[in-house]
N, C-alpha and C positions, 0 to 999 in steps of 0.2 A: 421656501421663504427663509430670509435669515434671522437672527434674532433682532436685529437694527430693524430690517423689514415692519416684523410682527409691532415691537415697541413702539413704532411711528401709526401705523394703523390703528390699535386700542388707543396711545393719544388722541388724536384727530376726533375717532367718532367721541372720544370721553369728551374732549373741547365742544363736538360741534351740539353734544346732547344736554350737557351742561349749561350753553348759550338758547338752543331752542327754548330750553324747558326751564330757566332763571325763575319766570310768572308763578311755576307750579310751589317751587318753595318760598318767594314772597308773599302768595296771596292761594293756599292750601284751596280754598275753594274751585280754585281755575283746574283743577288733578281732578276733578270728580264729576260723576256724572250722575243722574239715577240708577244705570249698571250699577256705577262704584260702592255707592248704597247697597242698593242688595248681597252686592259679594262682601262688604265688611259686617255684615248682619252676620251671613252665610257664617264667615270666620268665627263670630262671636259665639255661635251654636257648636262651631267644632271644639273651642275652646270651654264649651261647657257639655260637650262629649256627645253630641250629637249633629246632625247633617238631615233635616227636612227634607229640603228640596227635589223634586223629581225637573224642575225645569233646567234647573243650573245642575251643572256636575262640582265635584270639592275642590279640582287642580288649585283654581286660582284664590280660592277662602284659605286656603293651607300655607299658602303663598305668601298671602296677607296676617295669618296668623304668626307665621313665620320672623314676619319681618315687625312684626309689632303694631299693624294697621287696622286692626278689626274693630269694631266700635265707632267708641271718639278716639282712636288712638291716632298717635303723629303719622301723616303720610309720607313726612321728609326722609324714614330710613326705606320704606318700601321703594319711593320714587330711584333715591342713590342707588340702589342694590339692582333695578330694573335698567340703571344707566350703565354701569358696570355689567353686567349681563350683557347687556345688546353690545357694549364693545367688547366684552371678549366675542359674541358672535360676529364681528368684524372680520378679528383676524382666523375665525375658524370658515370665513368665507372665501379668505383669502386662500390658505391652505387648502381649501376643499377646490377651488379655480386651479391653483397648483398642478394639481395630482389629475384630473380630468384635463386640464390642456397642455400639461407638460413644460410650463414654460413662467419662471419666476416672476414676468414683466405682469404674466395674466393675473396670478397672486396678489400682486400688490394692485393691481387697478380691481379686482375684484374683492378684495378686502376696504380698499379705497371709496369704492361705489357704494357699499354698505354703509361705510362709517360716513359718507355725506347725502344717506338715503334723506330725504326732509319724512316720510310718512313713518319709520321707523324714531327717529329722533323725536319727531312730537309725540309719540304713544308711549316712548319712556316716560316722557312728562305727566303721564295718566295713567290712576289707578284705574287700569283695565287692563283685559290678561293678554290681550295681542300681543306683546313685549315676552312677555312671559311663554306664549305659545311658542313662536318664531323662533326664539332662543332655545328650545326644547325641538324642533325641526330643524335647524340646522347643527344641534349637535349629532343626534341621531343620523344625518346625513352623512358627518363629521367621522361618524363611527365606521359608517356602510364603507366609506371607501377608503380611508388610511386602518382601522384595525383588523386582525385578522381570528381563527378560532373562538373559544368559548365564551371570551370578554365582549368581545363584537358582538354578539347573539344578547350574550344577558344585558350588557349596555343598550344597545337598538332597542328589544322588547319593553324595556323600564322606560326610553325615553321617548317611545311613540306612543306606549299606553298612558306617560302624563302628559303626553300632547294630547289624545284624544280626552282624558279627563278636563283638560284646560279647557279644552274651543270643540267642542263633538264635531262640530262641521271640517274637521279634518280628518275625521274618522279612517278615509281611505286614502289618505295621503301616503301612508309608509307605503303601501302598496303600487303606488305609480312611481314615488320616487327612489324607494331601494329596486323595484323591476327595473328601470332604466340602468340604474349602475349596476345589477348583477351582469348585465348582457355589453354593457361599456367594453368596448376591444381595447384598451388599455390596462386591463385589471384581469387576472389573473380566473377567466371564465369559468370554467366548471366547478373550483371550490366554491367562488363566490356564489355561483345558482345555488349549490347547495342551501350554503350558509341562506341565502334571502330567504331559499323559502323554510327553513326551519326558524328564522328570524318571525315569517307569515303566518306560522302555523301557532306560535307562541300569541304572537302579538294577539291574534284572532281566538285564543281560549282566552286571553286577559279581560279584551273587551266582552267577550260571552258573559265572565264572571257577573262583571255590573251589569250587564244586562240582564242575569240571572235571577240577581241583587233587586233590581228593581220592580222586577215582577214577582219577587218573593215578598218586596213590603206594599205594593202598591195594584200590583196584578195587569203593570205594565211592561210588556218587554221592548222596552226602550232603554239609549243610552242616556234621550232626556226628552222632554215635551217639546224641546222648542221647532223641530221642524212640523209637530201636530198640529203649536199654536202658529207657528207661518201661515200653515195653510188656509187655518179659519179669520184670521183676523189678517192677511195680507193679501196673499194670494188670491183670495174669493174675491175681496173687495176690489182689486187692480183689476180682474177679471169683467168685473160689475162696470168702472170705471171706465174701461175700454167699451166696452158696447154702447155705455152710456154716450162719451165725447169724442169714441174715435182713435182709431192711433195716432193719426197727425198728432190732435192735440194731445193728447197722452203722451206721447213722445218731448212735444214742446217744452210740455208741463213742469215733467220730473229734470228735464236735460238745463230750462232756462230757468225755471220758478219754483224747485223742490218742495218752497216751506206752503206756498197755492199749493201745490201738487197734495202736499200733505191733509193738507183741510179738507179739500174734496173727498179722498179717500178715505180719511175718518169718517164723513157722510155716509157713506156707502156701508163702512166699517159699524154706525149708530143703530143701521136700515134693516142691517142683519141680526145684531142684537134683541130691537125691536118685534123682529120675526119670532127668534125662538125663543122670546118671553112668552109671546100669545100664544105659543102651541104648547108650551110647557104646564102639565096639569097640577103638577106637584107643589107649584105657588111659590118656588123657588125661582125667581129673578137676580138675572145678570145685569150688573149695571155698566162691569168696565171689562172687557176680553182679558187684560191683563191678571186677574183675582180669579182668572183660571186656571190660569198654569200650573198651580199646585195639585185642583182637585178632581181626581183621576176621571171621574163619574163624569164630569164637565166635558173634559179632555176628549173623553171617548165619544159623549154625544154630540158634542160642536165640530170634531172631526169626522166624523161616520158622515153630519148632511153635511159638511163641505167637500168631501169627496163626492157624494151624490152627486153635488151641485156642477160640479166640475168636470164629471165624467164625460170621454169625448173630446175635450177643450186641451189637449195637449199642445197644438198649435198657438193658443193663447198663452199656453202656459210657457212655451219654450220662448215668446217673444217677450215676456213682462219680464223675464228673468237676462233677455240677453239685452232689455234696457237697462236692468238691474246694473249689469255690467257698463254700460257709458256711465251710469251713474258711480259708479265704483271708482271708473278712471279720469272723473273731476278732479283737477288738483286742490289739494286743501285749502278749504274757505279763509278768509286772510282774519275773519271772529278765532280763527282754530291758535294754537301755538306755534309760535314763528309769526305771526301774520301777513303782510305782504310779503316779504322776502320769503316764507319758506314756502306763499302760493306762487313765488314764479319760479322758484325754483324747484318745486316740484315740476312747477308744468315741462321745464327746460330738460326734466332728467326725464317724463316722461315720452317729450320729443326725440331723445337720446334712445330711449329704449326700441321708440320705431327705425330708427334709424341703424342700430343696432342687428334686429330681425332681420331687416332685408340686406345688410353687409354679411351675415352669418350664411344667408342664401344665396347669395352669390359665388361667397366659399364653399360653398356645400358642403356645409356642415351640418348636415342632415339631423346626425345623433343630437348636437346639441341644442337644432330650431326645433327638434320634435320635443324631446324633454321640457324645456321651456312654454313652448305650447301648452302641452299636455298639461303640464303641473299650474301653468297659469290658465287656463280652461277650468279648470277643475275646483281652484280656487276664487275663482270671481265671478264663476255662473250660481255657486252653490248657493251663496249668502241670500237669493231673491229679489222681487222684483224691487226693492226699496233701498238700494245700495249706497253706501258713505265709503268716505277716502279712508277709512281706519278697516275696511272689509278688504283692502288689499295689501294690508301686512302680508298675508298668507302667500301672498307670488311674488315678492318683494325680493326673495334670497334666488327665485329663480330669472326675476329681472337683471338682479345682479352677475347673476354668471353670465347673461348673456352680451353684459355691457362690454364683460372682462373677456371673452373670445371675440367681438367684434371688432376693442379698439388695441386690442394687445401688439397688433404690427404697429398700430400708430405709437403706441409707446415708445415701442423696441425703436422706430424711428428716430423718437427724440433721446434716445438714451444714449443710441450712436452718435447724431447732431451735438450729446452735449461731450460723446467721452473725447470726439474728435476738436473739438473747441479749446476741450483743456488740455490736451496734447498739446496740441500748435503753441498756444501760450504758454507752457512750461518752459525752462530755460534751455532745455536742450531740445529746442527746438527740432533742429535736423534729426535727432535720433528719433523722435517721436515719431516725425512724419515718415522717419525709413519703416518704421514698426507697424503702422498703419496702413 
């Protein structure tokens, strides 16, 4: 990519993130959510030299503290600095489509695809760490395949180990997506396996550490509670839910009526609650699942009977999570930032990316419909069976590449259409056309 290239790119996405997300620094409320709350607390305790939490990991309080957000502090330097962030991951999208298709037209449509994602542009607008993760996975990506030796290794390691601190639910992402590019037939094979997997070996003592970490203060070996509290407070109850009304409607519920959907399952969610107060002898009463997450003793026994309860039920399990998934690839509700226009134009880019898939197949582009697969598998089954448009940041960089290898001939088409256009029109007509 050239540098004209690059500077058009980082504009575009800086204009088109700046336009989504106007609401967030007019009306600071519209950036926050109860997430947001808890991570500028989170900040507020790093800032006075400690870190509670076993549910949330530090990435994104550090982040926040960083940028001057924690508390009641202004969100407007945290929001700019997440907007800036996501457009330089723009043009490091573009560069990364570059180098794996070999072909400058794919650079720019896949730097381009980025910078007019709509689900990446509204979660700049939002104190949440999506913005923040994504930017940390595609640099690390950024690293796997343009650097080379010991910078490459200790870059990669530092910046997949604060992707895992950010969003745990990526935990095993460095390892699907630097395995695909160690093995890429474009790239330089037997250094690069090396290098991943000493990049695998690193990464995977870093995450040990916190893990170590946690079960040194809390006598949990987790990187955090939240796939323990899934289980007891989502999972059971979707489980519960389905027996109770069926998949038809369970399926209906969550795809046409989310916030019904929601209600019910809270029910279910009350039912259980309700259960293990009366068996609990200790006189210790749960009132809300949530005011679990910290306290390990909880944690251990609300998971221990929800695994009970569950056992066997994999079959349920694998389907409440791949509604998860429909649910995930709703385009963003037009309540969200952007409102109408950024839910049809998600849906449009969404259409695009199926569209996409099966042009990539037909080229047999194998390497590149697998990678995309895999890494968008991986990221929007994990999140559970209760999925939002902001749970697929996480495949968003691998939609991209696939936008940028399906429509790069259509580019390269209109680039020829237009250098032939401006030939003929130049004044020297006849020389242009001998030249062409």
């Amino acid at each position: 990519m050239t540098t004209r290239a690059k500077l058009v790119v980082f504009m575009t996405a800086l204009i088109f993130r700046l336009f989504v997300g106007w609401a967030s620094f007019a009306t600071p409320a519209v950036a926050t959510t109860n997430d947001s709350s808890y991570y500028r607390e989170l900040a507020s305790d790093l800032a006075a030299g400690s870190f509670p939490s076993i549910f949330r990991t530090p990435g994104y309080p550090l982040f926040l503290l960083a940028t001057g957000a924690q508390g009641d502090g202004s969100t407007a330097p945290c929001l700019l600095v997440q907007m800036l962030l996501d457009s330089v991951a723009a043009v490091m999208v573009g560069r990364i489509a570059y180098e794996l298709l070999g072909s400058a037209p794919a650079g720019l449509l896949g730097g381009l695809s980025w910078a007019f994602c709509p689900v990446a542009a509204a979660m700049s607008g939002m104190v949440m760490s999506e913005t923040l993760f994504t930017f940390l996975v595609i640099s690390a990506l950024y690293c796997a395949v343009l650097w080379r030796g010991w910078v490459n290794v200790c870059a990669q390691v530092i910046l997949w180990g604060a992707a895992a601190l950010t969003r745990p639910s990526g935990i095993l992402l460095p390892l699907i997506v630097t395995g695909f590019v160690s093995v890429h037939s474009g790239l330089p094979r037997l250094r690069r396996v090396r290098e991943q997997l000493l990049v695998g070996l690193l990464y995977a003592a870093f995450v040990g550490g916190w893990i170590l970490y946690n079960y040194h203060r809390v006598g949990l070996a987790v990187i955090s509670t939240v796939p323990q509290h899934g289980l007891y407070a989502y999972e059971l109850s979707c489980v519960r839910m389905v027996d109770e009304v069926r998949w038809p409607s369970y399926v209906r519920l969550w795809l046409i009526d989310p916030r019904e959907a929601e209600k019910v399952r809270s029910q279910y969610e009350v039912g259980f609650i309700r259960e293990m107060n009366l068996r609990d002898q200790s006189g210790k009463r749960v009132a809300n699942l949530w005011v679990t997450t910290e306290d390990p003793a909880q944690v251990r026994r609300l998971y221990a009977e929800a695994k009970s309860r569950l056992a066997g039920r994999w079959p349920a399990l694998v389907g409440l999570h791949l509604v998860g998934v429909l649910q995930t690839l709703r385009p963003i509700p037009p309540w969200r930032l952007g409102g109408w226009p950024a839910s049809v134009f998600d849906m449009a880019r969404l259409l695009f990316v199926l569209i996409a898939l099966s042009l990539l197949v037909r080229k047999r582009q194998w390497w590149l419909v697998s990678f995309v697969i895999v890494w968008s598998a991986y990221t929007l089954l994990l999140p559970g069976p209760c999925g939002v448009f902001r749970f697929r940041s996480g495949a968003e960089p691998a939609f991209s590449l696939a936008l940028a290898g399906a429509f790069v001939s259509w580019l390269q088409s209109v680039q020829r259409w237009w250098g032939l256009t401006c030939r003929v029109r130049s004044p020297d007509a006849a020389t242009a056309i001998k030249v062409i």
